[in-house]
PDB file with one MODEL, atoms N, CA, C and O in Angstrom:
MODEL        1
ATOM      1  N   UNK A   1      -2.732 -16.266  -6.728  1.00  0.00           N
ATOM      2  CA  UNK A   1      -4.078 -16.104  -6.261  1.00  0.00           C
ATOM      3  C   UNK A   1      -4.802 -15.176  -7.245  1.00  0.00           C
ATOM      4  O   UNK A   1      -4.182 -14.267  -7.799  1.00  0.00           O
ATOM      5  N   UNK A   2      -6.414 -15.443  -7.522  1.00  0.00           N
ATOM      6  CA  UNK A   2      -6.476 -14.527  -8.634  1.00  0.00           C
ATOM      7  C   UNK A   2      -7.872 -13.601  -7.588  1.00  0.00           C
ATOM      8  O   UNK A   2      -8.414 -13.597  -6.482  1.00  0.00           O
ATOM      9  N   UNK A   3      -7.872 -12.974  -8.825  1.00  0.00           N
ATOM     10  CA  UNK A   3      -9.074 -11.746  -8.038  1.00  0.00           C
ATOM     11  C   UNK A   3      -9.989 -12.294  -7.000  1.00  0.00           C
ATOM     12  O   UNK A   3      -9.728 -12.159  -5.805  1.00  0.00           O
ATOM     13  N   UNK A   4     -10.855 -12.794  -7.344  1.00  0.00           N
ATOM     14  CA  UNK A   4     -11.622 -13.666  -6.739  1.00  0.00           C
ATOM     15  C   UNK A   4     -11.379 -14.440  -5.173  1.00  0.00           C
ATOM     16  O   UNK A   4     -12.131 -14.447  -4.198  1.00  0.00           O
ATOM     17  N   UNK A   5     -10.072 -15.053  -5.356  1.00  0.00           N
ATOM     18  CA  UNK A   5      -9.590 -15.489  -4.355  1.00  0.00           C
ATOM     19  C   UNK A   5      -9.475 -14.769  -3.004  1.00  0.00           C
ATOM     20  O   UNK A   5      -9.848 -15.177  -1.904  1.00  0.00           O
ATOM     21  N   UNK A   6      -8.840 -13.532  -3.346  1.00  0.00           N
ATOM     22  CA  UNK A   6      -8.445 -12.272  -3.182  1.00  0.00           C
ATOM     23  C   UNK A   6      -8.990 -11.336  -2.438  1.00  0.00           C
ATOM     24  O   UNK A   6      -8.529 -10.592  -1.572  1.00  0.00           O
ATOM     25  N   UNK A   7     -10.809 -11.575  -3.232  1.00  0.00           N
ATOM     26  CA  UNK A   7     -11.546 -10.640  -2.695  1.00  0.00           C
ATOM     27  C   UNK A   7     -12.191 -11.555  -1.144  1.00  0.00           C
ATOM     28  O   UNK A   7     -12.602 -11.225  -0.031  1.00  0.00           O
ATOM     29  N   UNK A   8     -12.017 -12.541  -1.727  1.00  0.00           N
ATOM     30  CA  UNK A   8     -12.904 -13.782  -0.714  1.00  0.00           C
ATOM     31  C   UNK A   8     -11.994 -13.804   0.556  1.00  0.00           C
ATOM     32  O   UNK A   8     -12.613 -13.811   1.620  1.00  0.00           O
ATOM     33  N   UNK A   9     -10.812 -13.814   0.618  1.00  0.00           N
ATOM     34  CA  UNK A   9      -9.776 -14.086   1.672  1.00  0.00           C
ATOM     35  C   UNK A   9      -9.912 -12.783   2.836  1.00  0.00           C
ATOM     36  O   UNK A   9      -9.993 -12.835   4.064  1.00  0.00           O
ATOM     37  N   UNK A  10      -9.894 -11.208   1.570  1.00  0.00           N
ATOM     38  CA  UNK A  10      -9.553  -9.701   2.507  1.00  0.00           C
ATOM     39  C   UNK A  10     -11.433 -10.302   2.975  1.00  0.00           C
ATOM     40  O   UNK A  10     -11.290 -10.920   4.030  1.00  0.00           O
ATOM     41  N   UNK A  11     -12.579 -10.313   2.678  1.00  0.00           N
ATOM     42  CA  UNK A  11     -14.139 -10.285   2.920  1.00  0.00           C
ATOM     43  C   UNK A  11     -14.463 -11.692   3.994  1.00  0.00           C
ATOM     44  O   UNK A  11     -15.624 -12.027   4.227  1.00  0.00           O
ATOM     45  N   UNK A  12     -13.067 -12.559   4.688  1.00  0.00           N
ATOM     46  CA  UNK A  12     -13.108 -13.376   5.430  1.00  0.00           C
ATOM     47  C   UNK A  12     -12.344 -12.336   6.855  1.00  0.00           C
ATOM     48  O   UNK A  12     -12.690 -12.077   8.008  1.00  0.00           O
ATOM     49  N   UNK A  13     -11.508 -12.083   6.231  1.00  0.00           N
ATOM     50  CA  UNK A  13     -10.456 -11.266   7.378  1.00  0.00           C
ATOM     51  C   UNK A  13     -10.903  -9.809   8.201  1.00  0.00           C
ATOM     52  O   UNK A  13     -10.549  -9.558   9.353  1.00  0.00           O
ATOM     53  N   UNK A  14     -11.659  -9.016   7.446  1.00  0.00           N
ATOM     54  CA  UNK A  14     -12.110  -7.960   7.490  1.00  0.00           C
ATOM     55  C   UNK A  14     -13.384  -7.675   7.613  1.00  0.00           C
ATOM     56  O   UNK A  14     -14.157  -8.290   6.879  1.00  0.00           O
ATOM     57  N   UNK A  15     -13.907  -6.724   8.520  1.00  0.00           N
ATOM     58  CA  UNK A  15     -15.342  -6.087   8.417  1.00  0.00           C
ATOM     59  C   UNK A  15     -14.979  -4.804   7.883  1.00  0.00           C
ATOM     60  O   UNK A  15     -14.440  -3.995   8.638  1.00  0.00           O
ATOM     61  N   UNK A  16     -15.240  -4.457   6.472  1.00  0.00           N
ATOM     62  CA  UNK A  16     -15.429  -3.437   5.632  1.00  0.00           C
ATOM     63  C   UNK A  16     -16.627  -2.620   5.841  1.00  0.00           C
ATOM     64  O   UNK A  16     -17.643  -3.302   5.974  1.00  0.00           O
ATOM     65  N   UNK A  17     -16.821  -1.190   5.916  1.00  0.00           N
ATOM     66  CA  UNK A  17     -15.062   0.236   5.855  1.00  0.00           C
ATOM     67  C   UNK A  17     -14.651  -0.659   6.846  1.00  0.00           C
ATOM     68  O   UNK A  17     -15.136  -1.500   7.603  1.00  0.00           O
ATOM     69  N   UNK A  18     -13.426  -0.093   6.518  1.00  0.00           N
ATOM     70  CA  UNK A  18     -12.215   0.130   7.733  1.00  0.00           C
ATOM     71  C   UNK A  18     -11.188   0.669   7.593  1.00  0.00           C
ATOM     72  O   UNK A  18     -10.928   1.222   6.524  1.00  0.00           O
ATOM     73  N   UNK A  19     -10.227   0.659   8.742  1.00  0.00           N
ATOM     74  CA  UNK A  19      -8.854   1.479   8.257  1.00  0.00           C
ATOM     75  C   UNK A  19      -7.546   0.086   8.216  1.00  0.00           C
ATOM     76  O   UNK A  19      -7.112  -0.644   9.107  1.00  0.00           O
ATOM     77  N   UNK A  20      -7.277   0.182   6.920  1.00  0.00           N
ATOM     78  CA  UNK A  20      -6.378  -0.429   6.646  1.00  0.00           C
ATOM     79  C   UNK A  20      -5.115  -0.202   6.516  1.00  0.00           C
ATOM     80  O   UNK A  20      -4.657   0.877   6.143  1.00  0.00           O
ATOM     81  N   UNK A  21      -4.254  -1.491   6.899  1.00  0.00           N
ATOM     82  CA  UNK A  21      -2.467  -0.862   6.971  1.00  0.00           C
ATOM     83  C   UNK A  21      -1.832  -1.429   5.755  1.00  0.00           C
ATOM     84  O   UNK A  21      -2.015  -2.592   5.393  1.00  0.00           O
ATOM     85  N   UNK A  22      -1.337  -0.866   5.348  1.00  0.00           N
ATOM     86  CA  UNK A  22      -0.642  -0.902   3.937  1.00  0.00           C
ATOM     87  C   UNK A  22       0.717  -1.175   4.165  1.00  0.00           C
ATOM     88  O   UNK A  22       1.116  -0.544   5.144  1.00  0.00           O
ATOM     89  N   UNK A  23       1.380  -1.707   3.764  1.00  0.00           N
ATOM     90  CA  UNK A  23       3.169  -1.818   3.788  1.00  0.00           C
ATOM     91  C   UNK A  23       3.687  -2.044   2.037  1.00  0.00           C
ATOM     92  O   UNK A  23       3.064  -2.576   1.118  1.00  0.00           O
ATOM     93  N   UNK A  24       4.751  -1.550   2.044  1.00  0.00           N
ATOM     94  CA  UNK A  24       5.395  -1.401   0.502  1.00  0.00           C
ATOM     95  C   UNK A  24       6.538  -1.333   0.672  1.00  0.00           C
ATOM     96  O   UNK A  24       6.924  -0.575   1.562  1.00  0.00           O
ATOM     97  N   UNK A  25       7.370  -1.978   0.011  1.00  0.00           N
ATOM     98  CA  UNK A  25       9.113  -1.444  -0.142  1.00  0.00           C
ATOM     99  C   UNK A  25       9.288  -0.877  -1.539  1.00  0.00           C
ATOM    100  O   UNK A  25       8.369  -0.644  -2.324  1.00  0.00           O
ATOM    101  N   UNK A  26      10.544  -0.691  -1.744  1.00  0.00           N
ATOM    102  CA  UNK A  26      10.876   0.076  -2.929  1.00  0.00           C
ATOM    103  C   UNK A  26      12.355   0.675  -2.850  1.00  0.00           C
ATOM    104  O   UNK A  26      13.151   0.597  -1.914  1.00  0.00           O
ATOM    105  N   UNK A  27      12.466   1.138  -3.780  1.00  0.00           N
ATOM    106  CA  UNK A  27      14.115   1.233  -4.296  1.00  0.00           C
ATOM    107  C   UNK A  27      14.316   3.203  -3.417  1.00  0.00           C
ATOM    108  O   UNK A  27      13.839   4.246  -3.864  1.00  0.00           O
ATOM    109  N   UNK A  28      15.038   3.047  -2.336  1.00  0.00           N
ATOM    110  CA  UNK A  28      15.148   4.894  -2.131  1.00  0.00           C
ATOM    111  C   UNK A  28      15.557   5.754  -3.306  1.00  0.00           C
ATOM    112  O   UNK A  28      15.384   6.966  -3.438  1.00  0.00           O
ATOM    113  N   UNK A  29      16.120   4.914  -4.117  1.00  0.00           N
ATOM    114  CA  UNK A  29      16.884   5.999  -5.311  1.00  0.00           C
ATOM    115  C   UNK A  29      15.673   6.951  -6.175  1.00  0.00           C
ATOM    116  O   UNK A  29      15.714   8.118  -6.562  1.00  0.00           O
ATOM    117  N   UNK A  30      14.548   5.844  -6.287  1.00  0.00           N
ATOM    118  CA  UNK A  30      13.630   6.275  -7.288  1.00  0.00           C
ATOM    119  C   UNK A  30      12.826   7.156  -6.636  1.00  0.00           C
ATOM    120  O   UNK A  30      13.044   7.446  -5.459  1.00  0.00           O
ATOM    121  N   UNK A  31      11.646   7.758  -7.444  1.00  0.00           N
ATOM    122  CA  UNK A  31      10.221   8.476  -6.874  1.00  0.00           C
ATOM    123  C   UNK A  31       9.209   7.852  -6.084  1.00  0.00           C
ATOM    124  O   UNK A  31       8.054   8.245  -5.919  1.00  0.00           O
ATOM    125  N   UNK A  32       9.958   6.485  -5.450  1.00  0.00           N
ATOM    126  CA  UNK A  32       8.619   5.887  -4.848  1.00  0.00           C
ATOM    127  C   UNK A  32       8.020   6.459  -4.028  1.00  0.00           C
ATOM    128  O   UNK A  32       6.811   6.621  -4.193  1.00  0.00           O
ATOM    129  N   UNK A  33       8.750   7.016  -2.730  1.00  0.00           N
ATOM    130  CA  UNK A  33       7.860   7.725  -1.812  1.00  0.00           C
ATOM    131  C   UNK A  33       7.095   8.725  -2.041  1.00  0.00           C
ATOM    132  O   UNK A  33       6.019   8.698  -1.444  1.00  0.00           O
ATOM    133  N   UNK A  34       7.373   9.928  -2.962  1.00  0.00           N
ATOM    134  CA  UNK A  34       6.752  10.334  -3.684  1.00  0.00           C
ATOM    135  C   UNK A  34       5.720  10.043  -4.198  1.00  0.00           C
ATOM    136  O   UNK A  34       4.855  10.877  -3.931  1.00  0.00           O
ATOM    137  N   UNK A  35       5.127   8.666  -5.276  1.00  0.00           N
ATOM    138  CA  UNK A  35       4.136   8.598  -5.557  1.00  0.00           C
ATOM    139  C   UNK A  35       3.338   7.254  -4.764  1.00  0.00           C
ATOM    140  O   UNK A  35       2.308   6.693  -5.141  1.00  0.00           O
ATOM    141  N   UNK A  36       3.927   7.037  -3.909  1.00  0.00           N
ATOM    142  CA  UNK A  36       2.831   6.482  -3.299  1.00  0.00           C
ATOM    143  C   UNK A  36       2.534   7.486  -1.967  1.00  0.00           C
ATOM    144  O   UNK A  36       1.605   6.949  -1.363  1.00  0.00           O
ATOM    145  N   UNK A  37       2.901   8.604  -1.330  1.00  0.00           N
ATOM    146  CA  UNK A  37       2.608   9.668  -1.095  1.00  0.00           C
ATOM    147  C   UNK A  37       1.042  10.136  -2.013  1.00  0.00           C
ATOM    148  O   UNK A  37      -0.065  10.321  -1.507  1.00  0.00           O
ATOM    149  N   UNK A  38       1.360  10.217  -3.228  1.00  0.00           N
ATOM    150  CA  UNK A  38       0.426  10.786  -4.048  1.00  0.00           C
ATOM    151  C   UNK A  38      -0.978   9.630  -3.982  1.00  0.00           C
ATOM    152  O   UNK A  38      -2.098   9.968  -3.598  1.00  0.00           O
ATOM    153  N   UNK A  39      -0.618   8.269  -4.436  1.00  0.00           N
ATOM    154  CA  UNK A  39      -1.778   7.303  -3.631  1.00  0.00           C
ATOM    155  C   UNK A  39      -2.562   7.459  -2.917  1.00  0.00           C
ATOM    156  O   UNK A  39      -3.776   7.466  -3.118  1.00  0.00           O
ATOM    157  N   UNK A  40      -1.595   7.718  -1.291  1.00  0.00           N
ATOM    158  CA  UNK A  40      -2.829   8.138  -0.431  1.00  0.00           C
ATOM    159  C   UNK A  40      -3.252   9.419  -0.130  1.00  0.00           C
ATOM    160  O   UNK A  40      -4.076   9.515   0.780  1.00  0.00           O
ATOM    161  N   UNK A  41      -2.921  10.313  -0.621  1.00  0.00           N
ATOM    162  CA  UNK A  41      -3.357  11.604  -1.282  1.00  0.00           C
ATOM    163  C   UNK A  41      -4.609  12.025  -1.590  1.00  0.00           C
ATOM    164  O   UNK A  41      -5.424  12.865  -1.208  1.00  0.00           O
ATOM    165  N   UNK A  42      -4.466  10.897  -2.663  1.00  0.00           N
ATOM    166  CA  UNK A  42      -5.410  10.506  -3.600  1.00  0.00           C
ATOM    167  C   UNK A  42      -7.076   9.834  -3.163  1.00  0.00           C
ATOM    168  O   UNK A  42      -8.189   9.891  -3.688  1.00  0.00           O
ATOM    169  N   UNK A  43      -6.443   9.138  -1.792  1.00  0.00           N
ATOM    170  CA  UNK A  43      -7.531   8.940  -1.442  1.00  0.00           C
ATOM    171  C   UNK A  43      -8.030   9.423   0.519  1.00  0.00           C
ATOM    172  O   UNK A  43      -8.528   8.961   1.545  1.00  0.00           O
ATOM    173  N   UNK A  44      -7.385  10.722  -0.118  1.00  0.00           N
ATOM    174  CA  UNK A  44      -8.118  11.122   1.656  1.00  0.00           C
ATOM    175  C   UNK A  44      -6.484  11.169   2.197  1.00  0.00           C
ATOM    176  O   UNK A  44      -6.325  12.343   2.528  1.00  0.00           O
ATOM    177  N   UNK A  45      -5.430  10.559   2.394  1.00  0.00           N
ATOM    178  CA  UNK A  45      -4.254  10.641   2.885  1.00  0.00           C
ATOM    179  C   UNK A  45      -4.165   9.923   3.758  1.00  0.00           C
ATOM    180  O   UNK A  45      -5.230   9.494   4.204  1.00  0.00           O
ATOM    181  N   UNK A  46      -2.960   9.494   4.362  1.00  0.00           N
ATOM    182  CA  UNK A  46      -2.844   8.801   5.217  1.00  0.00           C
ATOM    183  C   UNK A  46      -3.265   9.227   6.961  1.00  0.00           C
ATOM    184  O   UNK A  46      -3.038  10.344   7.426  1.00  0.00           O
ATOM    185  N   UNK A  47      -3.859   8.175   7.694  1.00  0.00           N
ATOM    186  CA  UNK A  47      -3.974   8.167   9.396  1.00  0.00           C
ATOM    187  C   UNK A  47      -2.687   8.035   9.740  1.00  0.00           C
ATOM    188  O   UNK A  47      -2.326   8.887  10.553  1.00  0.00           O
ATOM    189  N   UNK A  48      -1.778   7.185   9.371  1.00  0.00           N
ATOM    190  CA  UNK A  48      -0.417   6.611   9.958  1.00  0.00           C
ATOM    191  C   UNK A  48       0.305   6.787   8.827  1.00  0.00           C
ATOM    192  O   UNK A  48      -0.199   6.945   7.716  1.00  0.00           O
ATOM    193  N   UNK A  49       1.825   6.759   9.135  1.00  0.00           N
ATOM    194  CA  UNK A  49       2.810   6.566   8.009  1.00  0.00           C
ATOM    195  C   UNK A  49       3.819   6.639   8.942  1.00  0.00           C
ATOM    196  O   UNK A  49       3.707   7.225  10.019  1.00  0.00           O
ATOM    197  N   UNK A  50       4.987   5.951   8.487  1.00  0.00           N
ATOM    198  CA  UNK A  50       6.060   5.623   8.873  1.00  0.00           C
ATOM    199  C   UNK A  50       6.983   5.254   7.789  1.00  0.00           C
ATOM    200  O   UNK A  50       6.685   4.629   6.771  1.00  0.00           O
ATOM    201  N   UNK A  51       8.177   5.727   8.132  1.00  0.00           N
ATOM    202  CA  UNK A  51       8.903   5.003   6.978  1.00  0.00           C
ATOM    203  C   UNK A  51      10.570   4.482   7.662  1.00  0.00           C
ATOM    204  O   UNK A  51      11.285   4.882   8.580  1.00  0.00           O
ATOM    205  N   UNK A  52      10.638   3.587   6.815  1.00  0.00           N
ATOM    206  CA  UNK A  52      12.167   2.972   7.440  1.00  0.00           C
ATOM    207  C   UNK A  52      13.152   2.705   6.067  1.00  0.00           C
ATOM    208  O   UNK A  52      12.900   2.162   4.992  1.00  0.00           O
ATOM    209  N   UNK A  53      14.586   3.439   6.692  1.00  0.00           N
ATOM    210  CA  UNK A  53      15.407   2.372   5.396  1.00  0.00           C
ATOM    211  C   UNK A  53      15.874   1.304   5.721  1.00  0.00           C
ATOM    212  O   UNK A  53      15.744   0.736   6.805  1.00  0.00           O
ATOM    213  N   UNK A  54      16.561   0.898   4.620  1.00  0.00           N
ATOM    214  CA  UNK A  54      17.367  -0.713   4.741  1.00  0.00           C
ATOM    215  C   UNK A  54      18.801  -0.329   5.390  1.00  0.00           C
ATOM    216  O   UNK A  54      19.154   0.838   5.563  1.00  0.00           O
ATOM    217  N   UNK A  55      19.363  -1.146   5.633  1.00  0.00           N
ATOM    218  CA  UNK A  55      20.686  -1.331   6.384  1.00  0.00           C
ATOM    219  C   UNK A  55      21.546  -0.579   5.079  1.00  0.00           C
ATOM    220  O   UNK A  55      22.139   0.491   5.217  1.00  0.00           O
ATOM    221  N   UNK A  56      21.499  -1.236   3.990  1.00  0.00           N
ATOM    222  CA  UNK A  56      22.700  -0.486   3.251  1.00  0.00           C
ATOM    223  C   UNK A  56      21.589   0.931   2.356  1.00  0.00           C
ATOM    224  O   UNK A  56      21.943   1.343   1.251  1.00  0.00           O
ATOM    225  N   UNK A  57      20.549   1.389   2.918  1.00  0.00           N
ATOM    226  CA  UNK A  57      20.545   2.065   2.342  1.00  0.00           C
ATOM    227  C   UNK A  57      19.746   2.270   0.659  1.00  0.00           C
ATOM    228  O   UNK A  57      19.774   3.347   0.065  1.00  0.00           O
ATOM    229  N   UNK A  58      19.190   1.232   0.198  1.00  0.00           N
ATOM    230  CA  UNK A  58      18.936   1.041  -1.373  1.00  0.00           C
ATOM    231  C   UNK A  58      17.735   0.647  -1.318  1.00  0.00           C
ATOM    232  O   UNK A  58      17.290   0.289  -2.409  1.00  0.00           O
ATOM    233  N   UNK A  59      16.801   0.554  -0.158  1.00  0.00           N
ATOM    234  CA  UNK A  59      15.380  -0.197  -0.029  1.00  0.00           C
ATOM    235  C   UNK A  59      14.767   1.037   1.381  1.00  0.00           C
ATOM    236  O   UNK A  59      15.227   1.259   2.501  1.00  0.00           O
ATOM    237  N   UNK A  60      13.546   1.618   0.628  1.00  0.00           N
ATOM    238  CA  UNK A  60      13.076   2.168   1.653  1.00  0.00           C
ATOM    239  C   UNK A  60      11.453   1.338   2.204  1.00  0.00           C
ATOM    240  O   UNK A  60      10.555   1.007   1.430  1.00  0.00           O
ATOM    241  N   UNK A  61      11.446   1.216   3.206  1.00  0.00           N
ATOM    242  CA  UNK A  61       9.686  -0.013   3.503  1.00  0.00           C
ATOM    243  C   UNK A  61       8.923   1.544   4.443  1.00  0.00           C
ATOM    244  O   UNK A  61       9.456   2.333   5.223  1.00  0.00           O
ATOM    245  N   UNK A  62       7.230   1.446   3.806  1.00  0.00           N
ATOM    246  CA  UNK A  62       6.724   2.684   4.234  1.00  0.00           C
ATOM    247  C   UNK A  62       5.909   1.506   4.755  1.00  0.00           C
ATOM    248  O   UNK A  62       5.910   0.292   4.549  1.00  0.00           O
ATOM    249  N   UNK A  63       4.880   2.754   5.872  1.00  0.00           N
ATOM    250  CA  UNK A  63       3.755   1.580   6.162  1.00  0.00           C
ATOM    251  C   UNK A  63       2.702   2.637   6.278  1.00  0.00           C
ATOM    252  O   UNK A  63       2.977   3.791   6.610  1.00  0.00           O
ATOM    253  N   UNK A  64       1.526   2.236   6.008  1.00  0.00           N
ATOM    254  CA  UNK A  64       0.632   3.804   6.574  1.00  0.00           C
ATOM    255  C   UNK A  64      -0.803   2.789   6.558  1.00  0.00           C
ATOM    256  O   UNK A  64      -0.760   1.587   6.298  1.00  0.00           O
ATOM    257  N   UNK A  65      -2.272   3.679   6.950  1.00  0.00           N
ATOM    258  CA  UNK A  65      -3.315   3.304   7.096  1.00  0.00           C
ATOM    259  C   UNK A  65      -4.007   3.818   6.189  1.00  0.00           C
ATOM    260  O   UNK A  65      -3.603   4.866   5.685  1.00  0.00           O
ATOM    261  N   UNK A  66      -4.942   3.363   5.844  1.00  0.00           N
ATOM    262  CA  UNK A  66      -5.846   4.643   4.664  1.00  0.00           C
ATOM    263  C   UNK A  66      -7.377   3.732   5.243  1.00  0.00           C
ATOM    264  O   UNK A  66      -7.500   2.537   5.513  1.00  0.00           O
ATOM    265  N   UNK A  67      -8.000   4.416   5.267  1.00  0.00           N
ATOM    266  CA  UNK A  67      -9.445   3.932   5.334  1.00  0.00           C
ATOM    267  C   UNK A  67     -10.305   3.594   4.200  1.00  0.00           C
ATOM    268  O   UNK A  67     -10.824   4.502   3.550  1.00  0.00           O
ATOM    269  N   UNK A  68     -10.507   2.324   3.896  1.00  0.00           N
ATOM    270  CA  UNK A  68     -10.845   1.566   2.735  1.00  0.00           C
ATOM    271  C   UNK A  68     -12.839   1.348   2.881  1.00  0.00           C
ATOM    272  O   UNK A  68     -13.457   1.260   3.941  1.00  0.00           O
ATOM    273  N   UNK A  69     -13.285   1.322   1.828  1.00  0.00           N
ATOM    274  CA  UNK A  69     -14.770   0.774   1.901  1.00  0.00           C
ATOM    275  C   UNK A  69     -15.292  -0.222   1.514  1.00  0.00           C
ATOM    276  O   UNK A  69     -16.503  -0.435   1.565  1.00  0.00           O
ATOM    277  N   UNK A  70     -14.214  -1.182   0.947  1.00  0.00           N
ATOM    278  CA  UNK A  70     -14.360  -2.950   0.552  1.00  0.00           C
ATOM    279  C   UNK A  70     -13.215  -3.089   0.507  1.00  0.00           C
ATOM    280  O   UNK A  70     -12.381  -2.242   0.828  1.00  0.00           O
ATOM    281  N   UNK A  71     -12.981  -4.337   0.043  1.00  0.00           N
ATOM    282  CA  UNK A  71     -11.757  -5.425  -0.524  1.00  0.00           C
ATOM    283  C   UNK A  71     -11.692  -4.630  -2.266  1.00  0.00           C
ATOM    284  O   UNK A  71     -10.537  -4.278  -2.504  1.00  0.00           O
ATOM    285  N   UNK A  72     -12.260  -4.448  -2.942  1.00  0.00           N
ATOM    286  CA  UNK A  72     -12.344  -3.889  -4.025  1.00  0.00           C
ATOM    287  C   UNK A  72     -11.807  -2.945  -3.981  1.00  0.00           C
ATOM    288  O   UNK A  72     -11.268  -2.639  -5.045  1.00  0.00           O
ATOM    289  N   UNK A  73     -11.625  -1.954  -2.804  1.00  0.00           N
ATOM    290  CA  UNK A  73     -10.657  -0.406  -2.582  1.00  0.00           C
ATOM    291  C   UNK A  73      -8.721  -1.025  -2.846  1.00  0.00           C
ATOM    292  O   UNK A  73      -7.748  -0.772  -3.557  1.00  0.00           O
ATOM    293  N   UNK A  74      -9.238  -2.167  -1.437  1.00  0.00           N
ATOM    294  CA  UNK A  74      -8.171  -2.970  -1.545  1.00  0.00           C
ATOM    295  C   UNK A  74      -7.136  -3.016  -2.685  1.00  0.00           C
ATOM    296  O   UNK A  74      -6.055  -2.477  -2.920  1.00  0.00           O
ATOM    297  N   UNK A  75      -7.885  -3.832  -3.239  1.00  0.00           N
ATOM    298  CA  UNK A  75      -6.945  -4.529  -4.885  1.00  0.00           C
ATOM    299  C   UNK A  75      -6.865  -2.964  -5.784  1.00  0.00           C
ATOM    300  O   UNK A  75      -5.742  -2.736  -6.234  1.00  0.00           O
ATOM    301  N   UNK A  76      -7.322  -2.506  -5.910  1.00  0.00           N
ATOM    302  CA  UNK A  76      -7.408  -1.227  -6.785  1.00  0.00           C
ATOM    303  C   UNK A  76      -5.939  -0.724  -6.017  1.00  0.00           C
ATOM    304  O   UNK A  76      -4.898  -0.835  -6.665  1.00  0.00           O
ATOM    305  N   UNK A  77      -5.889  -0.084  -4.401  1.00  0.00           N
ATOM    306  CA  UNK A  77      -5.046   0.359  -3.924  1.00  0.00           C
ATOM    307  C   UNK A  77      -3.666  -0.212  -4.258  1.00  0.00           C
ATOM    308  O   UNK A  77      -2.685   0.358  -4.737  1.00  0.00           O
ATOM    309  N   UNK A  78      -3.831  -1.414  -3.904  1.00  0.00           N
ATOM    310  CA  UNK A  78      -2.722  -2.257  -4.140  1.00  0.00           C
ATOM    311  C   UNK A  78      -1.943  -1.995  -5.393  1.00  0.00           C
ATOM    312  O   UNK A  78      -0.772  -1.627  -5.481  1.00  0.00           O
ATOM    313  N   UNK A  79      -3.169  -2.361  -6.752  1.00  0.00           N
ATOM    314  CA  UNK A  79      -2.785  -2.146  -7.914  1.00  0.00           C
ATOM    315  C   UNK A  79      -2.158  -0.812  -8.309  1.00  0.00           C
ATOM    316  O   UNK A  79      -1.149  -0.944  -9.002  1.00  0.00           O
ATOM    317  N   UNK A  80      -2.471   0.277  -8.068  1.00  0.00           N
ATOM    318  CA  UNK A  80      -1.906   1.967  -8.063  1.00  0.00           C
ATOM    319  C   UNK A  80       0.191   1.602  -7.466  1.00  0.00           C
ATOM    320  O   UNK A  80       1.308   1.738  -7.965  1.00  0.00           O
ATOM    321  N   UNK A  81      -0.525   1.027  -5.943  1.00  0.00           N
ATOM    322  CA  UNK A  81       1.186   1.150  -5.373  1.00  0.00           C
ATOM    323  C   UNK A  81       1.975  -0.058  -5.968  1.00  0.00           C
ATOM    324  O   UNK A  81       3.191  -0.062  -5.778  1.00  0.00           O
ATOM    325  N   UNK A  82       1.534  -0.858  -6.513  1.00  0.00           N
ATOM    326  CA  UNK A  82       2.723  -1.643  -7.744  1.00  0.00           C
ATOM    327  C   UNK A  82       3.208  -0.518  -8.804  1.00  0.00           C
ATOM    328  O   UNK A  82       4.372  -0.129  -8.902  1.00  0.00           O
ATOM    329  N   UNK A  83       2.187  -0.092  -9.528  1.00  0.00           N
ATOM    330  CA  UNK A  83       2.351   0.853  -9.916  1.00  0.00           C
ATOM    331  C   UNK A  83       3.409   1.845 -10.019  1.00  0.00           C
ATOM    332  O   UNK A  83       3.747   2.407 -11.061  1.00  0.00           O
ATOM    333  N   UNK A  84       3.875   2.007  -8.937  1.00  0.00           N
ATOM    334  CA  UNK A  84       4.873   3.384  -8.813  1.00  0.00           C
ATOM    335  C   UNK A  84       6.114   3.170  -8.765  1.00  0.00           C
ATOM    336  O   UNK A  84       6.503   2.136  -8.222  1.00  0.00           O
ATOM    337  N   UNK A  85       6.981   4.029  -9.283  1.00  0.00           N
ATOM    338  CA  UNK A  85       8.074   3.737  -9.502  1.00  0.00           C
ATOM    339  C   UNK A  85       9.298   3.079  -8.341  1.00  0.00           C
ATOM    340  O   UNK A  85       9.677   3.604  -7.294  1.00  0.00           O
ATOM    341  N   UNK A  86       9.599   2.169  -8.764  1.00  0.00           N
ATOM    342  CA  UNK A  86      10.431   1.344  -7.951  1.00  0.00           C
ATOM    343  C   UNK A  86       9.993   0.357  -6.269  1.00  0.00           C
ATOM    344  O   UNK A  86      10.549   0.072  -5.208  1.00  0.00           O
ATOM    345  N   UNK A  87       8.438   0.109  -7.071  1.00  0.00           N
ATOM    346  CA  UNK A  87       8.018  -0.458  -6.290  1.00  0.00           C
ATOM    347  C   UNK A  87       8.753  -1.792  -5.884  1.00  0.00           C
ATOM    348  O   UNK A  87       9.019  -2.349  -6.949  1.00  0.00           O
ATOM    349  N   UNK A  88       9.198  -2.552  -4.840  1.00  0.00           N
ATOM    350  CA  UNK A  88       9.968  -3.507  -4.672  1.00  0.00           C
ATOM    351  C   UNK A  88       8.845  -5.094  -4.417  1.00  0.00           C
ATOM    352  O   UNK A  88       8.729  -6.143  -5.050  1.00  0.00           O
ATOM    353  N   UNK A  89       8.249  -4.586  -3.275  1.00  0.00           N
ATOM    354  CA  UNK A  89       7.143  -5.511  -2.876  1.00  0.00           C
ATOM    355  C   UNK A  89       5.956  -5.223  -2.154  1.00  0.00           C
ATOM    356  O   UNK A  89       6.093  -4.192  -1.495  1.00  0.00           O
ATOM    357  N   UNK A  90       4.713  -5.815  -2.021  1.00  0.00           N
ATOM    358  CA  UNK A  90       3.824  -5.453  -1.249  1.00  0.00           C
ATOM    359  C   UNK A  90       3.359  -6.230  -0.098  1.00  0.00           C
ATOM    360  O   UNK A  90       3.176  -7.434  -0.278  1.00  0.00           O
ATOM    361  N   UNK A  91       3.145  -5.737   1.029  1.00  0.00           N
ATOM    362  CA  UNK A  91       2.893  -6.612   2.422  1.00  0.00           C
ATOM    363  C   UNK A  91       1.366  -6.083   2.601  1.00  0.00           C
ATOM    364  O   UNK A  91       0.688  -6.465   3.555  1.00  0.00           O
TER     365      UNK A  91
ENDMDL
END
């Protein structure tokens, strides 16, 4: 899906501001929680957060809210938490 698509799909789904839920996995070994910690930091911090590990241990999945002011916060956000180290996937 490319930008465009992207922006058109979150600007169908959503009435922007709002507070949005974020989900991410990632490797526990690395700094992920850490810098996606720093992410929403970065922007005001998180309303919610939660975090869970995996069964064996090697995958941690966070989830939190951040309050966004378009689809454009969106993809930017998104883009930062790929970003960080040992990012696994994004929901």
């Amino acid at each position: 899906m490319n930008v465009t698509e992207a922006l058109a799909r979150l600007n169908d789904s959503y009435e922007f501001p709002t507070d949005f839920v974020f989900k991410v996995i990632g490797r526990s070994a690395s700094r992920f929680e850490e810098e996606v910690r720093e992410v929403c930091d970065k922007r005001g911090g998180s309303k919610a957060w939660s975090c869970r590990e995996s069964k064996g241990g090697k995958h941690r999945a966070l989830t939190f809210t951040l309050f966004v002011d378009s689809a454009d916060d969106v993809l930017t956000i998104w883009s930062e938490l790929r970003a960080c180290d040992g990012t696994h996937m994004l929901l």
